[in-house]
N, C-alpha and C positions, 0 to 999 in steps of 0.2 A: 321121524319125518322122512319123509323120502319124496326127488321130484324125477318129474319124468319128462320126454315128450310128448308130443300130441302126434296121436296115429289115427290111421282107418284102415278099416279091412273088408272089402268086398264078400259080401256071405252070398251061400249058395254056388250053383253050378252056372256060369253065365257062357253061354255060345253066343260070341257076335252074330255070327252066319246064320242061327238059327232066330237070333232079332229081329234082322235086315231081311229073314225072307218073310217072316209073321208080320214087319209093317209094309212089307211091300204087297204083299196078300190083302191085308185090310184099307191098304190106300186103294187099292186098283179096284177095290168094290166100285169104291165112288166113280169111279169112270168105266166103269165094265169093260176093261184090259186087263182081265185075268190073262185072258187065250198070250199074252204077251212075257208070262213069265219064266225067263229063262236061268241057267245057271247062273249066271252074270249081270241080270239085268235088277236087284233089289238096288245095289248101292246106287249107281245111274237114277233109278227114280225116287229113292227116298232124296237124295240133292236135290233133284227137279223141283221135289215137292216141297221142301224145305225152303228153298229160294222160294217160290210163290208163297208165300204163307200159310200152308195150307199142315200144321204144325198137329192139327188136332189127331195124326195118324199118328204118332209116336206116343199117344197116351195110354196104347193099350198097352203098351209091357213097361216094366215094373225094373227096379235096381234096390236091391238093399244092402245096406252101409252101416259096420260099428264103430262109427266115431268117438275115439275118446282125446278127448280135451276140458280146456275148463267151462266151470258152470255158466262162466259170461259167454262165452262161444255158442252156450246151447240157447242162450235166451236170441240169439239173433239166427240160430239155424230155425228155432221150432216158429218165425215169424212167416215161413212159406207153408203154406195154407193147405197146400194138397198134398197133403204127405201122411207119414202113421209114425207113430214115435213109441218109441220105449225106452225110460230114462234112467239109469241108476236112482232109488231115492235114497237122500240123505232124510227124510223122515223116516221109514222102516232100517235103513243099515246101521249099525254102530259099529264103529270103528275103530273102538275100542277090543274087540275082537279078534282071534288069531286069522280069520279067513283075510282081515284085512291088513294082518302084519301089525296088531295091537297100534297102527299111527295112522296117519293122516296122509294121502297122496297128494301132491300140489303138482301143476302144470307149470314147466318151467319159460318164462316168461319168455318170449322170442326178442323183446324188444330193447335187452339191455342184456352189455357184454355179462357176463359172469363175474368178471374181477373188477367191476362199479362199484362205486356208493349206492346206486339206486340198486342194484339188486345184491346185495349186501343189508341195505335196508330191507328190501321186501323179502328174502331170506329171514332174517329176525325176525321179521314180522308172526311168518307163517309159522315157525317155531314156536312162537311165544302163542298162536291159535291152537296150535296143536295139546299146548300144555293147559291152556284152560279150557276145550273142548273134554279132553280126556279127563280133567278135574271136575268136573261138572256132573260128569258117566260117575265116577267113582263117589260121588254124592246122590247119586241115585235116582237124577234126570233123565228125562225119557230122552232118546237119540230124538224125537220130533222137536223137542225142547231144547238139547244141545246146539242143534243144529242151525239157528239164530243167530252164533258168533260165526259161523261159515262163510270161508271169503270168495268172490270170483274166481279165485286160482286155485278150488278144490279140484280135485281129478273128476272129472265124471264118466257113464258111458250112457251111449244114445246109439241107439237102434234106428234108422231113418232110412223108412220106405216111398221111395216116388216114383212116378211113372218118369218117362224121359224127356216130358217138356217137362216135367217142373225142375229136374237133374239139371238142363241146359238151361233155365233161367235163373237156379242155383249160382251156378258156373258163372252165368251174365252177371249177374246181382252181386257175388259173394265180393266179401272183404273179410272173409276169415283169414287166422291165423294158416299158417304152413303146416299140412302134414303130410308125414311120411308115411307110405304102407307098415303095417303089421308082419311080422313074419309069422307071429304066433298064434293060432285058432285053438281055442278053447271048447 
């Protein structure tokens, strides 16, 4: 068994500079002030335009993110609507397998110290999942099948594509747990 953190890692090549000047480009359609764009002048007007409400310019560009955390984190991430997801399945993966370190990954709880009874409890817990997951494989259950005693605090990873208003209403909205960047890409 092994537990980990919850991380994210920004994927792809992202230029702020080159963001700010593509929505300052497609905002300035709408009022035909192109002739107005200067080296300096996207962040100035994507504010502008932001204070007015006028939000629907930052949807043309896109942020993708590999979130990994646990499985209850994702059912409240995949609840924003305008997004693209790609999720670890625990129905195709077994985990009983060397790719996965033949155990089980669990997300370490943020919400209780380490040296608790409650997480000393949910420690055992996961252990003792881990032992009848794996028990199950080795009776010749399908991993779709295992996969039923899985708790919220499996490790998962989620690929999640959004433009930038849904990013900043993410941001507004969220009550997710804390993560930290990734150092490591894969």
């Amino acid at each position: 068994m092994k537990i980990i953190d919850p991380s994210f890692e920004i994927l792809g090549n992202i230029n702020p500079l080159e963001i700010l000047k593509s929505i300052e480009l497609y905002g300035r359609v709408c009022y035909k002030s192109e002739a107005l764009v200067t080296d300096t002048s996207a962040e100035p007007f994507i504010r502008r335009i932001l204070q007015s409400g006028h939000e629907s310019v930052i949807e043309h560009e896109k942020i993708t993110v590999k979130i990994i955390c646990d499985r209850g984190v994702t059912h409240e991430i995949v609840r924003h609507r305008i997004a693209s997801y790609s999720q670890e399945s625990t129905r195709y993966c077994n985990y009983s397998k060397n790719k996965f370190g033949s155990e089980l990954t669990f997300i370490r709880p943020t919400f209780w110290a380490e040296d608790s009874e409650e997480y000393k409890i949910w420690e055992q817990q996961m252990q003792s999942i881990e032992n009848s997951y794996m028990s199950l494989i080795q009776l010749g259950v399908a991993p779709e099948q295992a996969r039923s005693i899985l708790p919220n605090s499996l490790k998962t990873e989620i690929v999640v594509t959004m433009n930038l208003r849904e990013w900043r209403h993410f941001f507004q909205a969220s009550h997710l747990q804390t993560c930290t960047p990734s150092n490591a890409r894969n």
